[in-house]
C-alpha positions as CSV (number, residue, x, y, z in Angstrom):
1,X,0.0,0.0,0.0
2,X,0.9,3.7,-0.2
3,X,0.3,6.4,2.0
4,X,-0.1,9.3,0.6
5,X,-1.4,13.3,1.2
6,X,-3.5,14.5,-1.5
7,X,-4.6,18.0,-1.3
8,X,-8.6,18.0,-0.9
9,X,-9.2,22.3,-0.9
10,X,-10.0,24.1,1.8
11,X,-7.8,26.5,3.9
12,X,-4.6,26.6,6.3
13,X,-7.3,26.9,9.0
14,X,-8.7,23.0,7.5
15,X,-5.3,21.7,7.5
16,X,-5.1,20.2,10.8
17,X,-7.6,18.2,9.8
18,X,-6.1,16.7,6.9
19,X,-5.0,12.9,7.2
20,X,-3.5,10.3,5.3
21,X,-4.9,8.0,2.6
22,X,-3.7,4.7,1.7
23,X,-4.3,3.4,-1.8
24,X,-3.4,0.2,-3.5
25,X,0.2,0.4,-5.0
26,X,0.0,-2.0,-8.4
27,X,3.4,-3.0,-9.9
28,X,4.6,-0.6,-12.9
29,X,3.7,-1.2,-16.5
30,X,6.7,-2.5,-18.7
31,X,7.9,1.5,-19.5
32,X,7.7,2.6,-16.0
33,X,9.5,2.5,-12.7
34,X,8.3,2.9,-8.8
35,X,10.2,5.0,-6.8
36,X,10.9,5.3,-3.3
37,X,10.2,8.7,-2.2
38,X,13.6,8.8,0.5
39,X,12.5,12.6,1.4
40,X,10.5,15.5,-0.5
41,X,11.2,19.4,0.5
42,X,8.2,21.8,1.0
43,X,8.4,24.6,-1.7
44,X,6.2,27.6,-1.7
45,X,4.7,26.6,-4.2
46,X,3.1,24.1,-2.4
47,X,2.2,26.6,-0.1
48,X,0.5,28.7,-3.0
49,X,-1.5,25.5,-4.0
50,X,-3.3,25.1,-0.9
51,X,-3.9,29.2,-0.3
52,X,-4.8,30.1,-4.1
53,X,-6.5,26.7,-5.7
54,X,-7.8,27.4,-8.8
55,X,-6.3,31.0,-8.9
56,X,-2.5,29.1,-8.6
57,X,-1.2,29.9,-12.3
58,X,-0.5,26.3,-12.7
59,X,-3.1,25.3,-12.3
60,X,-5.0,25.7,-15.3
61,X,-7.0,22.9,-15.9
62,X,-8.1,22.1,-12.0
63,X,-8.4,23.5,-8.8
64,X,-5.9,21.2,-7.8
65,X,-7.9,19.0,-5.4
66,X,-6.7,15.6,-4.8
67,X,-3.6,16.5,-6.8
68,X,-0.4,15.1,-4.3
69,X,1.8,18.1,-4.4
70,X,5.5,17.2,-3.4
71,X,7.9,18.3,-6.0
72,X,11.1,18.2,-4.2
73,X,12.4,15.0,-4.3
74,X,15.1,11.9,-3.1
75,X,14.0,8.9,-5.0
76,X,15.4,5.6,-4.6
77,X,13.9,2.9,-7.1
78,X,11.9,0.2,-5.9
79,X,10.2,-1.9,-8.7
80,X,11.3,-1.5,-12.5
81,X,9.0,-2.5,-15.3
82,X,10.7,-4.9,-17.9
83,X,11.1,-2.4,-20.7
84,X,13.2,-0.1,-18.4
85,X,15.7,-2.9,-17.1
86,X,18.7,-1.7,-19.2
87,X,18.9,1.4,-17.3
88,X,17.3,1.4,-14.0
89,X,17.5,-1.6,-11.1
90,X,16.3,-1.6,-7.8
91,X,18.0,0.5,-5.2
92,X,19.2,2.9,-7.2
93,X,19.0,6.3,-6.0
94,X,17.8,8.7,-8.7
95,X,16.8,12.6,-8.3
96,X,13.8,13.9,-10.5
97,X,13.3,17.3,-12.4
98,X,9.4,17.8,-12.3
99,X,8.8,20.5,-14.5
100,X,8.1,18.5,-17.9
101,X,6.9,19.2,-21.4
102,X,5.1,16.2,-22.7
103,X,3.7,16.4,-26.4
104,X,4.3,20.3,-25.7
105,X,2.6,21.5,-23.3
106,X,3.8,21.7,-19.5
107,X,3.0,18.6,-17.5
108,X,4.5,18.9,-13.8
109,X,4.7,16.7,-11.0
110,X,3.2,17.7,-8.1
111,X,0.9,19.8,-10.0
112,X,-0.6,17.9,-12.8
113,X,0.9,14.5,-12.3
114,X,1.1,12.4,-8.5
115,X,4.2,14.2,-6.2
116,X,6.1,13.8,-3.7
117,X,3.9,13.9,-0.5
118,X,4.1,10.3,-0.6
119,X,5.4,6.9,0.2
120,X,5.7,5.8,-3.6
121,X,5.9,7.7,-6.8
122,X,5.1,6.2,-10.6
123,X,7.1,7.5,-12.8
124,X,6.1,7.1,-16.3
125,X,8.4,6.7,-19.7
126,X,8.8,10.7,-20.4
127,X,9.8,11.4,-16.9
128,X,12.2,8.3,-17.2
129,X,13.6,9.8,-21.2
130,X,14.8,12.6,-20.0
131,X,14.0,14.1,-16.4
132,X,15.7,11.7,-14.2
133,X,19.2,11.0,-13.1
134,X,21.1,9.2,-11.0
135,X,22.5,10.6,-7.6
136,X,25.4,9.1,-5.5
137,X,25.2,7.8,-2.2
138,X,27.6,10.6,-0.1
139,X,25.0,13.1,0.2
140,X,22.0,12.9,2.6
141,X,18.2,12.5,1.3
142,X,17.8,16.0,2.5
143,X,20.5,17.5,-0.1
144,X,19.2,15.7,-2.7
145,X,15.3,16.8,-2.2
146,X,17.2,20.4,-2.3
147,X,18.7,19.9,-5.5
148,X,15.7,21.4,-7.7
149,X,15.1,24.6,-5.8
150,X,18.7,25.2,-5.6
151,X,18.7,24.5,-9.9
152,X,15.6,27.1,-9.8
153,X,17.6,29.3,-8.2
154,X,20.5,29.2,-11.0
155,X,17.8,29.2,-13.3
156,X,17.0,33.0,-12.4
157,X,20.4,34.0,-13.3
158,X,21.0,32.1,-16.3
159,X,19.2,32.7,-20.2
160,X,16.0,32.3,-18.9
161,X,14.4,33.8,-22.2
162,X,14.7,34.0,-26.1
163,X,17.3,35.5,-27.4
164,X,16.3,35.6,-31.2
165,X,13.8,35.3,-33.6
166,X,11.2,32.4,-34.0
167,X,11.4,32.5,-38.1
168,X,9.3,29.4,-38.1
169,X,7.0,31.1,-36.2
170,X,4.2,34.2,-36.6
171,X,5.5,37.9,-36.0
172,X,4.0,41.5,-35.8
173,X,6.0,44.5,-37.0
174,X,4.3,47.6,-35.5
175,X,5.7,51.2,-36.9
176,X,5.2,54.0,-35.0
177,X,6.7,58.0,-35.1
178,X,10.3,58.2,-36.8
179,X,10.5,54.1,-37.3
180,X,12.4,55.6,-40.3
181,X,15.5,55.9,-38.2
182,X,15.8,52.4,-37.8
183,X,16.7,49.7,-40.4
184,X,18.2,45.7,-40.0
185,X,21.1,44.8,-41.1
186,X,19.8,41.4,-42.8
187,X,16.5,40.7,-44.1
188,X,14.1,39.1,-41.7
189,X,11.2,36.7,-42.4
190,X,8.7,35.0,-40.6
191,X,6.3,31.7,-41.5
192,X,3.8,34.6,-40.9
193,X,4.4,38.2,-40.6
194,X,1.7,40.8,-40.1
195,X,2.7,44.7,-40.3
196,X,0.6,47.5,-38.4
197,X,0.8,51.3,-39.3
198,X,0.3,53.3,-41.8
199,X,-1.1,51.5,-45.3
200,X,0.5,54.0,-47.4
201,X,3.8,54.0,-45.9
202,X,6.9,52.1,-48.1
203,X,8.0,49.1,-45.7
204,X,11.6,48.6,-45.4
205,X,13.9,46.4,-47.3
206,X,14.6,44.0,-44.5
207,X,10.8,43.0,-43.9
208,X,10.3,40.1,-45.7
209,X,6.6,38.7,-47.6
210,X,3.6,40.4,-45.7
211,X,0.4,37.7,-44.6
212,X,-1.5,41.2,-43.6
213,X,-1.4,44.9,-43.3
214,X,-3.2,46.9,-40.7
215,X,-3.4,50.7,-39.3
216,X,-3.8,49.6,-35.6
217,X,-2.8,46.3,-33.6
218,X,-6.8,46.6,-32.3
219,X,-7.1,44.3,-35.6
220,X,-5.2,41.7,-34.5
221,X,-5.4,42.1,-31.1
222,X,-6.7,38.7,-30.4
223,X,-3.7,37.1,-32.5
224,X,-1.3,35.9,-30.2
225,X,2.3,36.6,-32.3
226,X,5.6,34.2,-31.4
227,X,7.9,37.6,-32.6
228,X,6.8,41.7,-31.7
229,X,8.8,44.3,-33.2
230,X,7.9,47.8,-32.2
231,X,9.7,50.3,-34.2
232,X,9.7,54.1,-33.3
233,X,8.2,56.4,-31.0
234,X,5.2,54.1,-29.8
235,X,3.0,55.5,-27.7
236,X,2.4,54.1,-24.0
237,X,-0.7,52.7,-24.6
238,X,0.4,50.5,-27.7
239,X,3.1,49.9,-26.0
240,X,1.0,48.5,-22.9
241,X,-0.9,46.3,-25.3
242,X,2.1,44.7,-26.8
243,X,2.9,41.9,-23.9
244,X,-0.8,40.7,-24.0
245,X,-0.3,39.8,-27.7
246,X,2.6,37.9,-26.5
247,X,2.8,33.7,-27.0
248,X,4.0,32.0,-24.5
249,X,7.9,32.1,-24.9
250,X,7.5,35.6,-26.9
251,X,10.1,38.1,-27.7
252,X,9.0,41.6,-27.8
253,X,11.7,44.1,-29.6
254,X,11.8,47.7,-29.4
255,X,13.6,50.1,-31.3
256,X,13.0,53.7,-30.2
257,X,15.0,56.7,-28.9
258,X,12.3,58.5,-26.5
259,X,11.8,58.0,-22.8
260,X,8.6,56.8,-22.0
261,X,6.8,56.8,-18.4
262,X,6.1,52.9,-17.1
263,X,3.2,50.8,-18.2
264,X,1.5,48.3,-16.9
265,X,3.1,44.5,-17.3
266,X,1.7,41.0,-16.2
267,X,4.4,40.0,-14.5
268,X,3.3,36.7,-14.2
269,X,3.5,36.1,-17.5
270,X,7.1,36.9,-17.4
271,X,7.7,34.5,-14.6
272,X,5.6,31.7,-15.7
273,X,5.6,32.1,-19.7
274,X,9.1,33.5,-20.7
275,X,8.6,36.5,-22.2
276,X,11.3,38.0,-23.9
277,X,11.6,42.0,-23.5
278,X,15.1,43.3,-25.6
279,X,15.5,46.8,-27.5
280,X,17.9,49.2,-28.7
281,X,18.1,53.0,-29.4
282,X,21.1,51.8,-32.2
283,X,20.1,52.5,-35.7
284,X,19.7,48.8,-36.3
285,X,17.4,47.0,-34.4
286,X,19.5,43.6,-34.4
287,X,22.0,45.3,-31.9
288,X,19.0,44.4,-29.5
289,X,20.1,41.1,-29.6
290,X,23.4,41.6,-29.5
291,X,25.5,39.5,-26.4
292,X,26.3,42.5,-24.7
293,X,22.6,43.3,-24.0
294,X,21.5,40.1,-22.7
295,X,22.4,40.1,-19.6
296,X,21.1,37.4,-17.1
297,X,23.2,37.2,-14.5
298,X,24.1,40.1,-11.7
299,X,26.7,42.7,-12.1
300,X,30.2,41.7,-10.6
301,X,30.9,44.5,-7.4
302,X,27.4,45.6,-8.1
303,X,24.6,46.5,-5.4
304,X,21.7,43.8,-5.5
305,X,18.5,43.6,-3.5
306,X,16.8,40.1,-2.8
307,X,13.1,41.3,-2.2
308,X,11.7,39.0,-0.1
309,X,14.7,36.7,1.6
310,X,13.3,35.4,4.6
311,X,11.6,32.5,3.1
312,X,13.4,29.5,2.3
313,X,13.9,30.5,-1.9
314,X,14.8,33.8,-0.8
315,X,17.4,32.3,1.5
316,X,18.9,30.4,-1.3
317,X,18.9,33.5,-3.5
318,X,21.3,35.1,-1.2
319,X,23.2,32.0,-0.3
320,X,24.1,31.9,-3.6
321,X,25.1,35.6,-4.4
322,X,27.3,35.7,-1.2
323,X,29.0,32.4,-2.6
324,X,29.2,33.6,-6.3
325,X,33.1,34.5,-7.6
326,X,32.2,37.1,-9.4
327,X,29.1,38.6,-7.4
328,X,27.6,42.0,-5.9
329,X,29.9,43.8,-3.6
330,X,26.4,44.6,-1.7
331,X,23.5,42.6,-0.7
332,X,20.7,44.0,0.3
333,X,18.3,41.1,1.8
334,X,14.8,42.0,2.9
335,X,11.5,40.5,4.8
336,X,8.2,41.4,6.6
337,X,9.2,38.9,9.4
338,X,11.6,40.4,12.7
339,X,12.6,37.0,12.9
340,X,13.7,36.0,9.9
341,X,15.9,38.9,9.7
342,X,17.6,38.0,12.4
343,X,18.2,34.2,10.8
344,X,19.4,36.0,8.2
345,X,21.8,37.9,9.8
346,X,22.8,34.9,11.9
347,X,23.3,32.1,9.2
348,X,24.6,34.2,6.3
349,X,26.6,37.1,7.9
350,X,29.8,34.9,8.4
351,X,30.0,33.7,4.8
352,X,29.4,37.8,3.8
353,X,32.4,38.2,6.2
354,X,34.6,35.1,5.0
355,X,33.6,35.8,0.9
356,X,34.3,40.1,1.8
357,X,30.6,40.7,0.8
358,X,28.1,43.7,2.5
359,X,25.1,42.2,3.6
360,X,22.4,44.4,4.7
361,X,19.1,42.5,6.1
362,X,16.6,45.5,6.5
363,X,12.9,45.3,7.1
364,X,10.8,46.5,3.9
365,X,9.8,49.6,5.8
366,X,13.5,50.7,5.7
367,X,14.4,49.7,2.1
368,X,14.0,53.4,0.2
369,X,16.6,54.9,2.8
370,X,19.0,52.6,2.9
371,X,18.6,52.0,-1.1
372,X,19.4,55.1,-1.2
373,X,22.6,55.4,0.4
374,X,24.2,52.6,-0.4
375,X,23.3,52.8,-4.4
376,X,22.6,56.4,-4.8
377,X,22.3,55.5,-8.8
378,X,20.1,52.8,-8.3
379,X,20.4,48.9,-7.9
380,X,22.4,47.2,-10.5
381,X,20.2,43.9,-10.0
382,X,17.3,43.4,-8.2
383,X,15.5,39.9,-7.6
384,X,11.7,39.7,-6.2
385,X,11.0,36.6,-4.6
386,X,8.3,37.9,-2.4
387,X,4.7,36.3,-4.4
388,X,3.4,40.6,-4.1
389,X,2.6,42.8,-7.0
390,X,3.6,45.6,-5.0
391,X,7.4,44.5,-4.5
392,X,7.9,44.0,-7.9
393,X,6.6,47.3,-8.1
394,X,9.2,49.3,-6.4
395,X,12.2,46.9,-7.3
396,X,11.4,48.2,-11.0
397,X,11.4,52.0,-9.2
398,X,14.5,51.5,-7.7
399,X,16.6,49.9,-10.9
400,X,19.5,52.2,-12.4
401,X,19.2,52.4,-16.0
402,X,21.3,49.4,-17.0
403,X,19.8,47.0,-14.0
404,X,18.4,44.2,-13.9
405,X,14.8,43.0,-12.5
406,X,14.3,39.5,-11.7
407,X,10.3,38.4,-11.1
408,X,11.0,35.0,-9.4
409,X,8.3,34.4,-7.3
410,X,4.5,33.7,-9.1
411,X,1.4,35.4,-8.8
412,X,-2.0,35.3,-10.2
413,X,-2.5,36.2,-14.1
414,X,-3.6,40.0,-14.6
415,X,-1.6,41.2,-11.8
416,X,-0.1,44.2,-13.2
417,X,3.4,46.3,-12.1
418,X,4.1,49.5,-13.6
419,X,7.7,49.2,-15.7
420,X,10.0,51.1,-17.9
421,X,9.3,49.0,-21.0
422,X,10.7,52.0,-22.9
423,X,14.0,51.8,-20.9
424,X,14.7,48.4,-22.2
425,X,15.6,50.3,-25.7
426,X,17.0,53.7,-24.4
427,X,18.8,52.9,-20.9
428,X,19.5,48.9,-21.5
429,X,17.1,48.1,-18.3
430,X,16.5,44.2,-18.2
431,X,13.6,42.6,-16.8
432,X,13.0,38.6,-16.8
433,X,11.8,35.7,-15.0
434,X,11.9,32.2,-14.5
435,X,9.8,29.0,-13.1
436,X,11.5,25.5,-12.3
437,X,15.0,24.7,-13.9
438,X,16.5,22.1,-16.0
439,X,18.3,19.1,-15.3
440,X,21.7,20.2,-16.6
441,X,21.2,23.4,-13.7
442,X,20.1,20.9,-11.1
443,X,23.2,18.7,-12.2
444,X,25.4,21.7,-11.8
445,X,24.2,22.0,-8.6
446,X,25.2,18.2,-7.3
447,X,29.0,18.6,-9.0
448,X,29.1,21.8,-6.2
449,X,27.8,20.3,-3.6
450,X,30.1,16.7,-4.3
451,X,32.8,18.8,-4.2
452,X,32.0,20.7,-1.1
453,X,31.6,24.0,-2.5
454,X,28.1,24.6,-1.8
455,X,26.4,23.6,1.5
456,X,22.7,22.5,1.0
457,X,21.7,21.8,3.9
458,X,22.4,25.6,5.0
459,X,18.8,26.1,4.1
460,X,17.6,22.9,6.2
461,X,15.8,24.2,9.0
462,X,13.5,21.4,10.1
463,X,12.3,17.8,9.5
464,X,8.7,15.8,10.0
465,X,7.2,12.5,9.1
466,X,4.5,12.4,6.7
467,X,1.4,12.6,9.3
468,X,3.2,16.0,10.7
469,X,2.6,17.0,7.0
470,X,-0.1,19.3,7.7
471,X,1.5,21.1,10.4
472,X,5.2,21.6,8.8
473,X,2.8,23.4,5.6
474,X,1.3,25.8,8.3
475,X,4.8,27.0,10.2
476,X,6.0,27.3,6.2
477,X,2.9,29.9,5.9
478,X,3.2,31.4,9.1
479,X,7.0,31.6,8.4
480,X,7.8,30.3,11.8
481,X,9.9,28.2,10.2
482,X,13.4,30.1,8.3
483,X,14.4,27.9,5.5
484,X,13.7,24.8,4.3
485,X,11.7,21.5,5.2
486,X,12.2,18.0,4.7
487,X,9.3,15.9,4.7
488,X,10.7,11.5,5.0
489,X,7.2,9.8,4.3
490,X,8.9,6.2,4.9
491,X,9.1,8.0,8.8
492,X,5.3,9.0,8.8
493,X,5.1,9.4,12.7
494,X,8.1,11.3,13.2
495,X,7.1,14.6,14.5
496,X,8.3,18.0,13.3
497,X,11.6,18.6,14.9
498,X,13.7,21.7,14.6
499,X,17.2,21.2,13.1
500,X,19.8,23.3,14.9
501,X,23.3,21.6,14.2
502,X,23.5,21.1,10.9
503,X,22.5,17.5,8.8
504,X,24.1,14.6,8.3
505,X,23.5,11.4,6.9
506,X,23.5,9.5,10.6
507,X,20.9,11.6,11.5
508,X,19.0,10.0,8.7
509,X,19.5,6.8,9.6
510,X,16.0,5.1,9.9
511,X,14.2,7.9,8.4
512,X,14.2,6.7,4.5
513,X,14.4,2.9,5.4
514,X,10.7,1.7,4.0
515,X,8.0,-0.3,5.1
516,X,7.3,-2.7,2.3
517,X,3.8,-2.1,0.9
518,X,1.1,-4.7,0.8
């Protein structure tokens, strides 16, 4: 049998009364394998599931009742279906990257598919092709269950969007006042290409065969274009409109030379659906894509402010930035919570000390003032991990006109921040975001922590069996808990527990051993 927690609705306040359920654990078809589930971390985005439902952004085609959330995973292979033999056998530890693309579309475990929250995980043949890989034996259950937010982490800082044309794909051209002064240094072509502005107006020599001609995007408002090119002066309420007409995974390119007040953005959809924003003031518009403006990653002996750091993601944020070679000579680390400044301070102002880093922990009140001081231009970088509209809000306020604005934590569709889209072309401002990561980040995360570079459990702040479930979710809302959680459901009755000298893999000794299921 397997014990398992499915989420059933409800709020925080029901949670107490959640229990387990058992179900019947069959063996796996021929192209899959059954997994052990050795330990599973608690994300926030578990947390989101539970407070938002149907609202949670991935969560598009349920209200994710009776979904088993769990995402952060040790896996240790317990039954192997005869067509998978020649790569996986019994006992073998394996770690999981859940955020899949199956026939195309998004397919996540813990979200769509059966996670982590329980004694035994199926994995089927996609998961198995290419988001699974084998773990070694030296690090605990715990640093392995770490390994994907860690990878989301990098994933923030790496090329998290586009970087060129979809050619294969559909594109809109939108002119605007003195597009004249701009021209591409090759032609360009698209599968389809639509072109907005003036119908008597000569197009330019590096627009390639025309599908449609219109005076006004209104027309094609609906369309949903892989490719936007807004050349010229556009004004901010085309400008505004541009980012809705995004697909998912669109690149929006400006060309212009006039400042422009902010416009509203859905900054979810640059977190969730990896928009591309690039632009130039050059003459041609491919110098938008040129290396030099693409930056991902923060400034080396910059200023950078982690928006929202007292959670366990936030944590890892400035673990990483304090540990980075080439990083920010400042950190500024913020949250709403007295104590988890103080964490903070505690667990990450030795390794600011031993790397010769600033770190500032400030509560948000203070965040203006002391911006102000210590990066009188503005913030080179700035990451928002805090899930509030409102943060994102003043991190893009506080940016100097080359920084960079990082929208990591999700938030419902339509929530709107006012940014300097128009800054993107004239100042080189950057704004991106990321969800999950990939296996080759969460794979450069193991080879650190193998070789002792990174410490993972730094983040490990508590553990619990799987009928304490309910209550580790509620400290993670309440944020009684800094850092992360480890949840070992072959342990179900051990009781939360705080951890308070570090983790290793003695203290797990019992915890992942199973109970063979009936």
């Amino acid at each position: 049998m397997n014990r398992r927690w499915a989420h059933r609705g409800g709020s925080f306040d029901l949670l107490p009364e959640a229990v387990l359920e058992v179900e019947p654990l069959p063996p796996p078809a021929p192209d899959e394998v059954i997994a052990r589930v050795e330990a599973v971390s608690i994300c926030s985005s578990d947390i989101k599931v539970v407070r938002m439902g149907s609202s949670h952004p991935l969560l598009a085609n349920g209200d994710g009742r009776g979904v088993v959330l769990g995402h952060e995973l040790s896996l240790r292979v317990h039954d192997v279906g005869s067509a998978q033999t020649a790569r996986f056998r019994k006992g073998q530890r394996i770690s999981l990257q859940p955020a899949m693309r199956i026939n195309g579309r998004r397919s996540i475990v813990g979200f769509d598919l059966a996670g982590g929250f329980a004694q035994y995980l199926r994995l089927g043949p996609e998961a198995l092709a290419d988001y699974v890989f084998e773990v070694p034996e030296t690090l605990t259950a715990a640093e392995i269950a770490m390994l994907e937010p860690y990878g989301c982490v990098e994933r923030a800082y790496r090329p998290n969007a586009r970087q060129a044309f979809r050619h294969d794909g559909s594109a809109l051209v939108l002119f605007g006042p003195n597009a004249d002064r701009h021209h591409a240094s090759r032609p360009l072509g698209w599968k389809r290409l639509v072109v907005a502005g003036p119908l008597d107006a000569p197009l330019p020599d590096f627009v390639g065969p025309v599908a449609m001609r219109c005076t006004s995007i209104t027309e094609v408002s609906e369309e949903r274009f892989d490719d936007i090119l807004a050349l010229g002066d556009i004004d901010a309420g085309s400008l505004a409109a541009l980012p809705t007409m995004l697909a998912e995974g669109g690149l929006l390119l400006q060309a212009r030379r006039s400042a422009l007040g902010p416009v509203p953005v859905d900054a979810a959809r640059i977190h969730y659906d990896a928009l591309s924003f690039v632009g130039t003031s050059d003459p041609d518009i491919l110098q938008a894509l040129a290396p030099g403006r693409q930056r991902f990653d923060v400034k080396p002996g910059g200023v950078a402010l982690v928006h929202g750091a007292g959670g366990a993601m936030g944590r890892i944020h400035v673990h990483r930035l304090l540990q980075l070679e080439q990083g920010p000579r400042t950190i500024v680390a913020t949250s709403r919570k007295g104590r988890r400044l103080a964490d903070l301070e505690t667990d990450f102002g030795p390794v600011a000390d031993a790397m010769g880093r600033r770190l500032i922990v400030a509560e948000n009140e203070q965040l203006g003032t002391i911006i102000d001081q210590v990066a009188p231009g503005g913030l080179d970088d700035a990451v928002v991990v805090a899930p509030d509209s409102e943060a994102v809000a003043a991190a893009a306020g506080w940016l100097a006109p080359d920084g960079l604005l990082a929208v990591f934590a999700g938030f419902p569709y339509g929530g709107t921040v006012p940014f300097d889209l128009a800054g993107i072309a004239t100042t080189g401002k950057r704004i991106t975001g990321s969800t999950g990561c990939s296996v080759e980040d969460m794979r450069d995360v193991l080879s650190r922590a193998v070789r002792g570079d990174l410490n993972l459990t730094a983040n490990l702040k508590a553990v619990a069996g799987l009928n304490a479930l309910p209550h580790a979710l509620d400290a993670v809302n309440r944020g009684t808990v800094s850092g992360k959680i480890v949840v070992y459901p072959q342990s179900p009755d051990l009781p939360m527990r705080v951890v308070t000298d570090g983790w290793r893999i003695a203290d797990e000794e019992g915890l992942t051993n199973p109970e063979e299921p009936t």
